[in-house]
C-alpha angles and dihedrals in degrees: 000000000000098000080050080056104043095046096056096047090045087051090046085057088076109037105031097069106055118190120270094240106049092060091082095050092080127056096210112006113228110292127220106205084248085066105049092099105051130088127282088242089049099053096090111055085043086054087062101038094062097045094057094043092052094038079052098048082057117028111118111188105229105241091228096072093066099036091061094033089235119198128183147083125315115196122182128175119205138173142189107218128215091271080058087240110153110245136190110213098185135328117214104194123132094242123063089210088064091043089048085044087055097041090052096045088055096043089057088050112112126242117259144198101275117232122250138240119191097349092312133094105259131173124269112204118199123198122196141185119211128195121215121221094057106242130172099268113241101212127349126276109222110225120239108246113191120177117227119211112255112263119269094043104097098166081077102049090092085054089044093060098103121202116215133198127278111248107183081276081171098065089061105034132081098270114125119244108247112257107254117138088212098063097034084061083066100071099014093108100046084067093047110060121111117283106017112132095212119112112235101193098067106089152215088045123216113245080238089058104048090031087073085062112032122019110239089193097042093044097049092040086069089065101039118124120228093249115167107173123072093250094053102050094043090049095042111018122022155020114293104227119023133180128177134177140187086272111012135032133198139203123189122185139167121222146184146213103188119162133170114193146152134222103210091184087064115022102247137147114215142189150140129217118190125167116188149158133203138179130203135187159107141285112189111336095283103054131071133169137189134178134167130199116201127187113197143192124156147135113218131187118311091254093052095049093041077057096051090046096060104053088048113153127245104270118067086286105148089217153307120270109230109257092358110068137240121342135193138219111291111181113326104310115017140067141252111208121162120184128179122202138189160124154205116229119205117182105181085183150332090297102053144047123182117202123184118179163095120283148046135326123184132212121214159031088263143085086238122037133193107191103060111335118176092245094110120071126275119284136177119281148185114188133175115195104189108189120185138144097343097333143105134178135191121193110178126178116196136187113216138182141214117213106186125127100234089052101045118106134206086346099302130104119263110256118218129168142202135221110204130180121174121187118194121182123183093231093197124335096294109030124072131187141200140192118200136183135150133174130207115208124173129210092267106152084025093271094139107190104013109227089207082074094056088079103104090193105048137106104255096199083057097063096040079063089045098049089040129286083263093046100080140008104224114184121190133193147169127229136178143168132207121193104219082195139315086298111050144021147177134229147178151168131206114189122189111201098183118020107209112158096212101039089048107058096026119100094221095101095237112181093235089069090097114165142118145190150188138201124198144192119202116187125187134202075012104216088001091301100145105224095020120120145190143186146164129199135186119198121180119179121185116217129281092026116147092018130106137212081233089062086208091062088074122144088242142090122207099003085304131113122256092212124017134021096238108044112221148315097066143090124222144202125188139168126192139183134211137194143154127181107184104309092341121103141171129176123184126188135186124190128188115192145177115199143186122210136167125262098222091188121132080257096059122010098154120128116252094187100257103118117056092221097061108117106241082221091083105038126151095248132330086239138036092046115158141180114279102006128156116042096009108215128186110214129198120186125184124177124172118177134186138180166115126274105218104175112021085185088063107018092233106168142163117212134162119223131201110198120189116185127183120197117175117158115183088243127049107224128168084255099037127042147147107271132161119205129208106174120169113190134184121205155172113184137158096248106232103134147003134271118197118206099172107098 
């Protein structure tokens, strides 16, 4: 009875408090039969009156709303037409039982007398915001009334179209949240409290999926500053360009990366400078779309660029940027890579999202993951999540490229593509489970994009064996996830690149043993610090893992690695720590690595199983294979990072970054040395990836 209550006093709120100006636009506001005898002046508050008393008499709560503990925004857009009958437009809540309670309420609502422009019935829209969960409301939220030409007058339907304001429609709709670890961190430990039925390894989420947990709107209206000139509220506050209609909004915003740096160990000057602009919105409520556009120039720490320049394309190309694509020459000594990103979103109902693009997607409950991470460029996608009872179920295509010289043909890069599911079940209320497996075929025999792959339900492995053993790389692998409490939990992956019994569970090192696993800790509110985390992650990849006998079956696109950073043959520990206070943030991550490469010199050019693109033909022996081995290399990364939000609509930040990197192999080789890194860098950037700069 009191959520009942509470509901239709928060939805009066709304329309019972209709704005000044509008009360002269009518000549008689719409009349209930209990209202034909009062005065003209007085219409209006009996209007309102008798439509609060009979949505009253009617209103059920869903249960569902309190037994999830929703919060968000409810909008809903009404009219009563020139026959005065009662009509829902559209209804924009997160549940469809609050959408079909709305639409019933309204349909047991009487007709009424319409109310009259210019001497004749015309129609009166209402539009009302509503706030979940049901507070009292502080002060009264005039509705918006907009008065619609009468049918049958077409030379006023440009005027007609109304436009509405802008109400944070993102935080509530099917766009992805940008991948950025930082502000994952923010609401990471909202999903992961005991009991909640979501499924945290499937990235990029949904706003809709993460809204139910953590309040986007209420969160960021904590650190809003009280900005009352246009200029104020765009540069600290909000979007800078916003439309919205009756059935579709719209934001459009430029952004920057801008950073300005120096690497002391080696002398060098760096800097980026990206300008780019994005837009974002919906069409409907079941469309959304997002696309960026980024222009790029920059110079980064030796390391880094020594990096870039070794996975250069086929072509004349000096490099590719790590997690961005190929770049060319700019000036004497830097690089010009532009990269566009972007998709269209379809949700045909609560089970199933369709997602067709171009960009990253990431694979995991880790910092690190080793089934699919967003380190490698962007690359075209079509993905279904189907998410139903405890269940939820990924199935991404992608269409990836190799860049190498020794692979292009005809002077264009070879296309591959993958084929990826991923199955997660929450198992009971704190353990969660999930089954992987993808497979990489190329055009051989000229097949392009092999139609055997399209099933979303079918054993991949399966189909390699059907379509020949050199046909197709599948990889399989097992995750889970247990909450210890609310607090802490525990997660893990084990991937397994080549299943060969024998090799598998023998203890003879065979190369074919390619498998690799991780283990994870993740700590919230870390000794009782609200907003500080922790968290701690092992990784340990065998050789060869990742690579392929048919050296174009690798697990990379564009000369970078699908899963981790540093390819294989390695094990690594890292710690990192998370807080926020307001607008104020810090992170700071320390890995400690041992690593195997190849020596690549005219002595020893064997392949030791570090780089993903070796060809296993020429592999240093079938048995006796052991981590790290090669070109043994002890590794030491230290990142510390501080700085201001100054737009959370846009994630505009500026941040400073120390970065200290230890390389030391046990030979000393032209590709691989010993090398210490000291690199300072100053930034401002619109906060959309993630660069990693730990490897």
């Amino acid at each position: 009875m009191m959520k009942r209550l509470a509901l239709v006093s928060m939805l009066f709120s709304g329309v019972l408090s209709l704005a000044q100006q509008t009360s002269s636009t009518f000549e008689k506001y719409p009349v209930f039969s209990e209202c034909e005898e009062v005065q003209l002046a007085e219409l209006e508050s009996c209007f309102r009156y008798n439509l609060q008393r009979s949505i009253y008499a009617n209103f059920q709560t869903p249960e569902i709303v309190g037994q999830e503990n929703y919060s968000g925004t409810l909008s809903i857009l009404f009219e009563v037409d020139k026959q005065g009958e009662f009509k829902v437009l559209y209804v924009d809540a997160f549940y469809d039982e609050l959408k079909d309670e709305v639409n019933r309420v309204f349909e047991l609502l009487p007709t009424i007398t319409p109310a009259t422009y210019n001497g004749n019935p015309t129609y009166m829209q209402f539009t009302l915001p509503l706030q979940i969960p049901l507070v009292e409301p502080q002060a009264p939220q005039p509705i918006e009334v907009t008065v619609v030409a009468t049918l049958g007058d077409p030379a006023s339907e440009y005027d007609s179209q109304e436009k509405l304001p802008y109400a944070n429609e993102e935080y509530t709709s099917q766009l992805n949240i940008p991948l950025s670890h930082h502000n994952y961190y923010l609401f990471d430990a909202a999903m992961n409290k005991v009991g909640t039925n979501n499924h945290t390894a499937q990235k990029p989420y949904t706003y809709a999926e993460v809204n139910r947990y953590y309040n986007f709107e209420e969160n960021n209206q904590k650190i809003l500053k009280n900005k009352t000139s246009w200029w104020g509220r765009k540069w600290w506050n909000e979007h800078l360009v916003t439309w919205k209609g009756k059935d579709f909004w719209v934001t459009l915003d430029p952004g920057v990366d801008l950073q300005v740096g120096k690497d002391t160990g080696a002398d060098v000057d760096t800097y980026n400078n990206t300008r780019l602009l994005y837009t974002q919105g919906g069409i409907g409520k079941q469309f959304n779309f997002f696309a960026v556009v980024y222009e790029s120039q920059g110079r980064f720490a030796d390391y880094f660029n020594r990096y870039a320049e070794a996975r250069a394309p086929d072509g004349g190309n000096p490099a590719v940027i790590p997690g961005r694509g190929i770049a060319k020459n700019f000036k004497s000594d830097s690089y010009d890579y532009p990269v566009a990103t972007g998709y269209i979103s379809f949700t045909p109902s609560k089970y199933f999202n369709f997602q067709l693009g171009h960009g990253k997607n990431f694979f995991g409950d880790g910092y690190r993951s080793l089934f699919l991470s967003d380190f490698a460029a962007p690359y075209p996608f079509f993905k279904i999540n189907t998410t139903f009872w405890k269940l939820k179920y990924t199935n991404t295509w992608m269409s990836l490229r190799d860049v190498r010289s020794e692979v292009t043909e005809d002077g264009s890069f070879r296309t591959k593509w993958m084929a990826h599911h991923y199955l997660s079940v929450n198992i009971t209320k704190r353990w969660n489970l999930g089954l992987f497996e993808s497979v990489i075929w190329e055009n051989d025999n000229d097949r392009g994009f092999d139609f055997n792959y399209i099933n979303p339900v079918i054993f991949l492995r399966a189909i390699e064996f059907s379509t020949g053993s050199r046909g197709g790389n599948a990889l399989i692998g097992i995750s889970s996830k247990y909450k210890i409490s609310d607090r802490v939990n525990v997660y893990g992956q084990w991937l397994i690149d080549e299943f060969s019994s024998g090799d598998f569970f023998g203890a003879n090192g065979s190369y074919k043993n390619k498998q690799a696993y991780q283990i994870g800790l993740k700590y919230y509110d870390a000794f009782g610090l609200k907003g500080l985390f922790l968290q701690g992650e092992y990784n340990r990849v065998r050789p060869y893992t990742f690579s392929h006998n048919t050296v174009v079956l690798n697990y990379g696109h564009t000369n970078q690695s699908m899963a981790h950073v540093m390819d294989a043959n390695f094990w690594e520990a890292l710690a990192i720590a998370r807080y926020q206070n307001g607008r104020w943030f810090g992170d700071a991550k320390f890995i400690f690595a041992k690593r195997g490469f190849e020596f690549n010199t005219p002595e020893d050019s064997f392949f030791y199983g570090g780089n993903i693109y070796g060809t296993e033909d020429n592999r240093i022996s079938d048995e006796g294979n052991d981590l790290a081995q090669g070109n043994t290399t002890d590794f030491f990364h230290t990142e510390l990072t501080a700085g201001y939000l100054i737009n959370p609509a846009t994630n505009l930040k500026i941040y400073a970054t120390l970065i200290y990197r230890d390389f030391q192999p046990q030979v000393n080789t032209a590709d691989v040395f010993s090398n210490q890194t000291t690199w300072f860098n100053l930034g401002v950037r619109t906060d959309l990836f993630n660069w990693y700069y730990d490897f």
